[in-house]
N, C-alpha and C positions, 0 to 999 in steps of 0.2 A: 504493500500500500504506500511506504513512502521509501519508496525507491526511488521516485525522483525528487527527493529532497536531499535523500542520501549523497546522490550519486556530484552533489556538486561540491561535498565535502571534501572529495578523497579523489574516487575514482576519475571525476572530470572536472575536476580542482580548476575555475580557470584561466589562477596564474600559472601555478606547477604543470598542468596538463597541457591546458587548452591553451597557454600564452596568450592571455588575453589582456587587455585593458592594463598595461605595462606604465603608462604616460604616469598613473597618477602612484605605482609603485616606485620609480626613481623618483619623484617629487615630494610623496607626501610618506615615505618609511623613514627618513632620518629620525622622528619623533615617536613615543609611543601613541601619546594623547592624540597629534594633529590623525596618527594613523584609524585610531577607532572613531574619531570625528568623521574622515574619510568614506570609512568602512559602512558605518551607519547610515549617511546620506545615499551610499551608493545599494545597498540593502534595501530602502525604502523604496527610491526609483525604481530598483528592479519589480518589488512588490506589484507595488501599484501600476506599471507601467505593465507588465505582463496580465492582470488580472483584467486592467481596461481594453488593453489589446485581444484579448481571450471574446470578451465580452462584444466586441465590434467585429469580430472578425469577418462573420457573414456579411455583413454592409461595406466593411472595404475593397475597394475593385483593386486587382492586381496591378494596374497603372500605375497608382497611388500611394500603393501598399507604405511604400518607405517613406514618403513625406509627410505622410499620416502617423507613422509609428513615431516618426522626430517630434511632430505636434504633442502628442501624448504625451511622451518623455519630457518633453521639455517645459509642457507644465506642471507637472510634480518637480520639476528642477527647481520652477521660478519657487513654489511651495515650499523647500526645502531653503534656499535663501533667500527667502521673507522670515522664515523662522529663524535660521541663524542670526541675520542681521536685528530679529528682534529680541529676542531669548538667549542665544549665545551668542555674543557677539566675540569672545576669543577664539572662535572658529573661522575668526575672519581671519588667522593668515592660511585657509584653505587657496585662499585669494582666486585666480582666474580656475584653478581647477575644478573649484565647485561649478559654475556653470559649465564648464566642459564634460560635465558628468552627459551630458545630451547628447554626447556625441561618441562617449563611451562605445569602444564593440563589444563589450560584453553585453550590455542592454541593448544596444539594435540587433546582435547580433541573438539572443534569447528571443527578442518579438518576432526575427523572421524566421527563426531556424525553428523555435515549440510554440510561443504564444498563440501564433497564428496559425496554427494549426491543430491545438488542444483544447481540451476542456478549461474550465475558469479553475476548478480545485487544482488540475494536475500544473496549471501555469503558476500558481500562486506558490505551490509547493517548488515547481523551479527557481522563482523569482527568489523565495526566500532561501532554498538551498545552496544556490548560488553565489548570492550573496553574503551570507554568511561564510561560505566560503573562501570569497576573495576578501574579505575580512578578516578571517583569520591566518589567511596568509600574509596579506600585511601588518597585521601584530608581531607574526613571526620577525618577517623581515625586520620591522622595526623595534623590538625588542631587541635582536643578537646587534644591529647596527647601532644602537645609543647606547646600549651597556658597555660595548666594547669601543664605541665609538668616540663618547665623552664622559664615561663611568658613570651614569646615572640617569633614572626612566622618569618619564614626566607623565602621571597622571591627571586628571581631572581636577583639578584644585592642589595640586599634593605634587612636587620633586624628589625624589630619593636620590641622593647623592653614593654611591660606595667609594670608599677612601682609594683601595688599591687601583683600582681602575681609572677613577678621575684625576689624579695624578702619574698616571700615565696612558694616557688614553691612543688609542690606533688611529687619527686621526681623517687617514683616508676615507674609513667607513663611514663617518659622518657625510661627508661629498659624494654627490651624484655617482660617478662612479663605485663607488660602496656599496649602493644599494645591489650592482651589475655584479661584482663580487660577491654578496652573502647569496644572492639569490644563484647564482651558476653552483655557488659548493653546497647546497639545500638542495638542487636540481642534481647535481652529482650524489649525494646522500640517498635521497631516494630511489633516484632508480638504482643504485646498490641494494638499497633495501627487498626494491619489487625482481633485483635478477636472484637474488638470495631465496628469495620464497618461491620463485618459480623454480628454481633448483629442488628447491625440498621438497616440492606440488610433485613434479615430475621422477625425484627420485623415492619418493611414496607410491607412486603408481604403478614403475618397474616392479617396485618389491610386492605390490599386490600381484601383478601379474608372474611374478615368478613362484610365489606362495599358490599359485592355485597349479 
């Protein structure tokens, strides 16, 4: 039943898997906070934006499909910076990236490739799977990049400073580049991880078939 909420977690991750929506991973993982700011708006968008598009999809003509889908998106975008600029306003050094969330390929790319072609519950469970997904992959990123980057994580009201770290910090990782960095040795980690299992999948299977 919720295999397609699952599947954006892990299996079609989609920074780690699907390389998707990269632009606001070098820009907005040097921090932990600015990252779940990020995460969150881009979360919501997809929500909603797959659940309306779900919902129209019979009235939109194939012509139009895409310029209809940026409409959609784009206003849960303006949505989402009317609230920041009113309610959190330290979200503003999201700065141009929040409105770029419109143009995101991970959201045009979910309305064209499932919304528009699924049910409202199964779109909803993508939009959030998804999302939460690229979420959590930018925590990642952005956690192992500020801890090691300038020793210390910045949450929501709250900086943790660590002593060994901040005095002597990696400073690369902090810079754009860095982000290019943690994320290529996390993309290397993994797939170690998924040829290691496929290993053991397959050498569990010979031994079934030899046992019989």
């Amino acid at each position: 039943m919720f295999y397609e909420f699952k599947k954006g977690l892990i299996k079609d991750n989609p920074v780690f898997v699907l390389m998707l929506g990269l632009c606001p991973i070098l820009s907005m993982s040097a921090k932990v906070d600015n990252a779940l700011g990020m995460g969150v708006a881009v979360t919501f968008v997809l929500l909603c934006s797959n659940v309306i598009i779900s919902l129209l999809r019979s009235f939109i003509r194939d012509t139009i499909r895409i310029p209809a889908f940026i409409v959609v998106i784009a206003s849960f975008v303006t949505i989402v910076e009317l609230v920041v600029k009113a309610f959190i306003p330290s979200l503003s050094v999201l700065g141009v990236y929040l409105p770029l969330i419109t143009v995101n390929c991970i959201i045009l790319g979910r309305a064209e490739a499932f919304a528009s072609k699924n049910t409202v519950y199964k779109s909803a469970l993508d939009g959030l799977g998804m999302g939460i997904g690229f979420t959590l992959a930018l925590l990642l990123i952005a956690f192992i990049r500020e801890i090691l980057g300038s020793g210390s994580i910045s949450l929501p009201g709250l900086k943790i400073s660590i002593p060994i770290l901040s005095s002597h910090p990696i400073q690369v990782l902090s810079l754009a580049p860095g982000a290019l960095l943690v994320m290529g040795l996390l993309l290397a980690l993994f797939s170690y991880i998924k040829d290691k299992k496929d290993e053991r999948a397959i050498k569990q299977a010979n031994d079934k078939e030899k046992a019989k």
